[in-house]
N, C-alpha and C positions, 0 to 999 in steps of 0.2 A: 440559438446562439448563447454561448455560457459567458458571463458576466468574468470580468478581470479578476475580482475578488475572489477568493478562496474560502470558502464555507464549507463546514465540517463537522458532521453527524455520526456518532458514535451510535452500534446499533449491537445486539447483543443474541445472538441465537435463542428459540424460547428452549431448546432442550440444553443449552445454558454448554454447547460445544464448541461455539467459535464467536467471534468479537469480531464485527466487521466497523474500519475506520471509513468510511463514503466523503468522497471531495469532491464538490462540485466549484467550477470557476475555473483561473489559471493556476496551472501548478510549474513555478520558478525558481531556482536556484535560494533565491531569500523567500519564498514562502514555505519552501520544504525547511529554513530554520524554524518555522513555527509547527509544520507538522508534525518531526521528529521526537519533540517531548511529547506532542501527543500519546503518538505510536509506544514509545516510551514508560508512558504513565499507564495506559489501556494495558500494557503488557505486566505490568509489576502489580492492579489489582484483579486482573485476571484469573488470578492465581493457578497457571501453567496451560487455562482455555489458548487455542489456537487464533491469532493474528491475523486479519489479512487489511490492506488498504485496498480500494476498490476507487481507482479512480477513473473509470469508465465513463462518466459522466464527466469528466475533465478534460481541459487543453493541457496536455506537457508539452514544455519545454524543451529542446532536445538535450541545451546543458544539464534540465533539470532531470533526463532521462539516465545518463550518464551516471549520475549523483543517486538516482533509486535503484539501479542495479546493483551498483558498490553495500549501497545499506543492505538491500533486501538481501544477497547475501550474507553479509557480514553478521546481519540480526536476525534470519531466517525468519522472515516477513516476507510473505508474501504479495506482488500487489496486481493487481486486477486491471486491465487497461482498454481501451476501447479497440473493438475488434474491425473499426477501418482505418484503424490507424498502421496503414500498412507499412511503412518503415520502422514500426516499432512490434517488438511481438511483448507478449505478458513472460513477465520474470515467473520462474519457476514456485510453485508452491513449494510447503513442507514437504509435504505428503513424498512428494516427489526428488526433492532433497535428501530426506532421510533414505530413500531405497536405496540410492544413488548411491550415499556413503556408507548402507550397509552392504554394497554388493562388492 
């Protein structure tokens, strides 16, 4: 069972590729205002490393579901979701974004 609270581990690939944000807890409409500057800040000293949230280990929200679609598009962010959560699927990667807009 995952605790209410939202705790949040910045974790960094060792071949220094990609930046994973990890959320463990509830993920809600007001604690996605505090994850965003994370996602935010991770991204600006990154400097141009690939993104993802990984919140697999998390409860969302379904308003909060809504609300990470819009972003992860918007800021081509990926984010990782737990694979029984069957009314919800995992928002598109980059990787996968970019084909997309180059084909």
């Amino acid at each position: 069972m995952t605790s209410d609270k939202l705790s949040v581990v910045v974790r960094v690939d060792v071949d220094g590729e990609q930046i994973q944000i990890a959320a463990t807890g509830r993920v809600t409409t007001s604690s996605l205002q505090g994850l965003y500057p994370v996602v935010q800040r991770t991204k600006s000293l990154g400097s141009g490393l690939d993104v993802e949230m990984d919140l697999s280990e998390a409860t969302v929200d379904a308003d909060a579901m809504d609300e990470l679609q819009i972003y992860s598009e918007l800021y081509e962010v990926p984010v990782r979701l737990a694979a029984e959560a069957a009314n919800v699927t995992a928002l598109p990667t980059r990787a996968a974004h970019l084909a997309t807009a180059a084909a």
